[in-house]
C-alpha positions as CSV (number, residue, x, y, z in Angstrom):
1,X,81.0,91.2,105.8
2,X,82.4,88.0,106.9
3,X,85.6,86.8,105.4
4,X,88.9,84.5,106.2
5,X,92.7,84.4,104.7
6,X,93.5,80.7,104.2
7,X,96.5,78.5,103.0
8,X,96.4,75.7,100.2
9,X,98.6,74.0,98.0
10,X,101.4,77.1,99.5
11,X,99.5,80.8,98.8
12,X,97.4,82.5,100.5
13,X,93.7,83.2,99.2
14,X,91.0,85.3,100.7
15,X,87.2,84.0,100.7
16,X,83.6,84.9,101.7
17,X,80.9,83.3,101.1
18,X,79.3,82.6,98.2
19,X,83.0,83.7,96.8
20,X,84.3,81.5,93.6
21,X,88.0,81.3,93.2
22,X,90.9,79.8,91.4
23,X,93.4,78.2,93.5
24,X,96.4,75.6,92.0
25,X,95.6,72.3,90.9
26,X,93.6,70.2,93.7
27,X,92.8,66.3,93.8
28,X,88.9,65.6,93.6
29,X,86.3,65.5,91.2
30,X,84.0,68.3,90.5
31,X,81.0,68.6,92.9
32,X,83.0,67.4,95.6
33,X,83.2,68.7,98.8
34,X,87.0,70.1,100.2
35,X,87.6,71.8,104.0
36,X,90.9,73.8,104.6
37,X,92.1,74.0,108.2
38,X,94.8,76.7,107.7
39,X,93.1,79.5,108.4
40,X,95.3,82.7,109.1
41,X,93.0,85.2,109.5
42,X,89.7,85.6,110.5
43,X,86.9,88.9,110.4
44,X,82.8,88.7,111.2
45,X,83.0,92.7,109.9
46,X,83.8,94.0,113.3
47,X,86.4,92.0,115.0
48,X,89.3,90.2,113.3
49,X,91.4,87.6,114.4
50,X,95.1,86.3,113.4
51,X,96.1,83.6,113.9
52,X,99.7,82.4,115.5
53,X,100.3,80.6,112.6
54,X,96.9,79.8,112.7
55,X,93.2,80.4,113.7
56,X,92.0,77.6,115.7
57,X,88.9,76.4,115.4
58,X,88.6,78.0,112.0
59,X,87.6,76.2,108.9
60,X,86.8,77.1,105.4
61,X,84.7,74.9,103.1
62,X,84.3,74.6,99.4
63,X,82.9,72.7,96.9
64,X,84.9,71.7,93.4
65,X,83.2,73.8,90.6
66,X,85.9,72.7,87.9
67,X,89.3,71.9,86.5
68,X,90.6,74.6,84.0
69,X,93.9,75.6,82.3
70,X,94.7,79.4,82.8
71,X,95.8,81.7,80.1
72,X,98.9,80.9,78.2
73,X,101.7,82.7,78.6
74,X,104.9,83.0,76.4
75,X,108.5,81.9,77.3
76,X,110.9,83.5,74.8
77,X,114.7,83.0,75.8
78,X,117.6,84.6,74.0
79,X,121.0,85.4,74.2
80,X,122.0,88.8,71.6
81,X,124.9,88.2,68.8
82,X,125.2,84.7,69.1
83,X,121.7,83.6,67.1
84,X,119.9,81.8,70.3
85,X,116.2,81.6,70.4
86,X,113.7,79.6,72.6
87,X,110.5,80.6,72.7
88,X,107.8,78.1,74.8
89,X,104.5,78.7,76.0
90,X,103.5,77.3,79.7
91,X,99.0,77.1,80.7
92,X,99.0,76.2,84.6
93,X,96.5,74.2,85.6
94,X,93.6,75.3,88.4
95,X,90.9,74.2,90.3
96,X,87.6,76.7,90.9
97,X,86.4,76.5,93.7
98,X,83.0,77.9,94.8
99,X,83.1,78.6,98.8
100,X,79.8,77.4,100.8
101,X,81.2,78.1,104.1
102,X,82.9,79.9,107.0
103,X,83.0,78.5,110.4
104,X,85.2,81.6,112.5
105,X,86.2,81.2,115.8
């Protein structure tokens, strides 16, 4: 089985094909096509291939599924004795991505 380690918007994600995934908050309407270029690693199921930083040659393309907001999750700040209390809530915004394509080199 096929698959590559790439880099957007600063984490790493792994993908095969036919693969849908949630990565941070991209630009682009849904249905549109995206390519990343910062491949790090690359595997056909027998040989794999790093990359120094990166594969070249090596290109992984998607297509926008959706925009979303993630599960909310609770901020509650407070210092004992003294009667302080903050609690905030925080949803981060992601884009799903459904991946159409490897091209390894």
């Amino acid at each position: 089985m096929s698959y590559a380690i790439f880099k957007a918007a600063g984490q790493q994600f792994k993908a095969s094909k036919g693969d849908t995934i949630q990565v941070p908050k991209l630009a682009g309407e849904p249905g549109a096509k995206i390519t990343f270029d910062e491949v790090l690693l690359s595997s056909d199921g027998k040989k794999i291939k790093t990359g120094q930083p990166t594969v070249t040659g090596a290109k992984v393309t998607a297509e926008i599924v959706r925009h979303g907001k993630g599960q909310k999750i609770v901020v509650f700040r407070f210092k004992r004795r003294k009667n302080y209390r903050k609690k905030t809530g925080h949803r981060q915004q992601f884009t799903e991505l459904k991946i159409t394509g490897l091209k390894l080199s």
